[in-house]
C-alpha positions, -999 to +999 in steps of 0.1 A: +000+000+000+014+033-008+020+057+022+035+084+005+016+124+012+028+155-008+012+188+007+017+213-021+015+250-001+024+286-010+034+298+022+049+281+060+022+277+081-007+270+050+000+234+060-009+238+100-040+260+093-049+237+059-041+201+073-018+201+102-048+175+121-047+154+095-014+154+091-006+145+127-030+115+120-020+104+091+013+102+104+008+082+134-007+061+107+023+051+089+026+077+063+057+097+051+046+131+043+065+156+025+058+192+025+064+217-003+067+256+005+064+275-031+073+309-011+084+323+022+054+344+027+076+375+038+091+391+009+056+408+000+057+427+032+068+462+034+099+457+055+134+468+049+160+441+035+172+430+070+145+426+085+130+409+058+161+384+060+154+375+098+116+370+093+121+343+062+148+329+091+121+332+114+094+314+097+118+289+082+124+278+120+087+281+128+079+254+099+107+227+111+094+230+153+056+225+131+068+199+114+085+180+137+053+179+158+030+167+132+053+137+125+062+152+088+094+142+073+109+165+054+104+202+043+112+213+011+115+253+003+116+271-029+121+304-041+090+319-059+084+357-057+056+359-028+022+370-035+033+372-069+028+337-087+009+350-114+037+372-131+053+338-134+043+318-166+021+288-151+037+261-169+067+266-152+049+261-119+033+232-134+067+218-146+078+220-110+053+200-095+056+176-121+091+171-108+081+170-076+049+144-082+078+121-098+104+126-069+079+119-040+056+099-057+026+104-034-004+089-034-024+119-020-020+155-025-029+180+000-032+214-018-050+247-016-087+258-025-090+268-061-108+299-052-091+314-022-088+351-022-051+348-020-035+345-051-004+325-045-030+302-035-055+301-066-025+300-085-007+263-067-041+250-070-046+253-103-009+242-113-011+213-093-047+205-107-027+210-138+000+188-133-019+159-113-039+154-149-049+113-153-020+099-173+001+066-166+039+080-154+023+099-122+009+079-088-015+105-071-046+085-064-064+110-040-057+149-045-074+167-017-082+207-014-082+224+016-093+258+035-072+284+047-086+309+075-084+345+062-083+335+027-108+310+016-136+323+038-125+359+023-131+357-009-165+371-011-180+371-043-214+372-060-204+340-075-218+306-063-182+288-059-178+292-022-158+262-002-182+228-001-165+201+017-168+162+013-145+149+030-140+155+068-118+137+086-117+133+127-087+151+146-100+147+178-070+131+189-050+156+173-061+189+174-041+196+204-011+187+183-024+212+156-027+239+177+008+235+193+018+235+157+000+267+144+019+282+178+054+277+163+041+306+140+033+332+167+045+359+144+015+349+119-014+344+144-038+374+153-060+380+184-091+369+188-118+375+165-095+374+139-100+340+123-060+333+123-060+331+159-057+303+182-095+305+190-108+310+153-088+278+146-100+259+173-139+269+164-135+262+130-121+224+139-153+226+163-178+235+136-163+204+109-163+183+142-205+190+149-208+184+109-200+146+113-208+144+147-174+142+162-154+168+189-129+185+159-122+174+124-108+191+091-126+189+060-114+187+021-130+188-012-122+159-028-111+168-063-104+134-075-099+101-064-085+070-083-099+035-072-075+006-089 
């Protein structure tokens, strides 16, 4: 049985906020997950260059204390220009996930809502959408989307594509872990009501949780799911 998970993120700490329950399962479980940051998240800001140095430092250490609490593996960084993904041609972010599908060979993705407000976000969706397309040389069987607090919920539009789960999966057992997680990003929460704070997080696991009839859980939409 393959146990191999990719989670395909923009930024450190879309992981914790997206997944980091699941995760924490899924590792206790037997999988290996790998996690891929596109961006650092920081760059975008308007800070001068050294600070801008010490809070990609920052968050870099933030993701590897995350990571090592959710039981991930290994943590893989790249250099995109943040908040900026779509001055970059998107076949070239396809061609990198590609590379990456056939390096890790996963057989589930964990990615981003194609319809968040962000646009780093929209943008990895869409690429890894792309790149995940049915053909023989790739092994993703399950490619799962997930919601980001402050970004998917955000996006309000007059349009009727609004987040929809179908797949929730029970992290009773681990929200505890997923919140100690999302903690390791301190600089990145908010106080409460913000929904990037520890209590916004906390309430959302609470209202997926009452949806299945369980304490806490995480929910997906299901893009696609391969049955051999």
């Amino acid at each position: 049985m393959k146990k191999n998970i990719l989670v395909i993120v923009a930024h450190p700490d879309d992981e914790v906020l997206g997944c980091g329950g699941t995760l924490s399962k899924f590792s206790k479980l037997g999988y290996k997950i790998n996690v891929i940051f596109f961006s650092d998240g920081v760059t975008s800001r308007n800070l001068n260059n050294s600070k801008i140095k010490g809070n990609i430092l920052k968050r870099k250490k933030s993701s590897f204390k995350a990571s090592k609490i959710l039981g991930i593996k290994k943590t893989e960084f790249l250099n995109f220009p943040d908040n900026q993904f779509d001055t970059m041609p998107l076949l070239a972010i396809v061609k990198f996930i590609e590379d990456l599908i056939s390096k890790y060979k996963p057989s589930i993705i964990f990615t981003h809502y194609d319809n968040d407000l962000n646009i780093d976000h929209k943008i990895i969706s869409k690429a890894v959408i792309t790149a995940t397309r049915p053909h023989s040389k790739y092994f993703v069987e399950k490619l799962l989307l997930f919601e980001v607090l402050s970004s998917t919920e955000w996006n309000f539009s007059s349009s009727k594509k609004v987040f929809s789960p179908n797949v929730f999966i029970n992290i009773s057992n681990d929200i505890k872990k997923k919140i100690k997680a999302i903690k390791c990003y301190s600089q990145e929460l908010r106080k409460w009501p913000h929904p990037r704070s520890v209590e916004g997080i906390n309430n959302l696991a609470k209202f997926r949780g009452s949806t299945i009839g369980c304490k806490f859980a995480e929910s997906f939409i299901s893009l696609r799911e391969i049955i051999n």
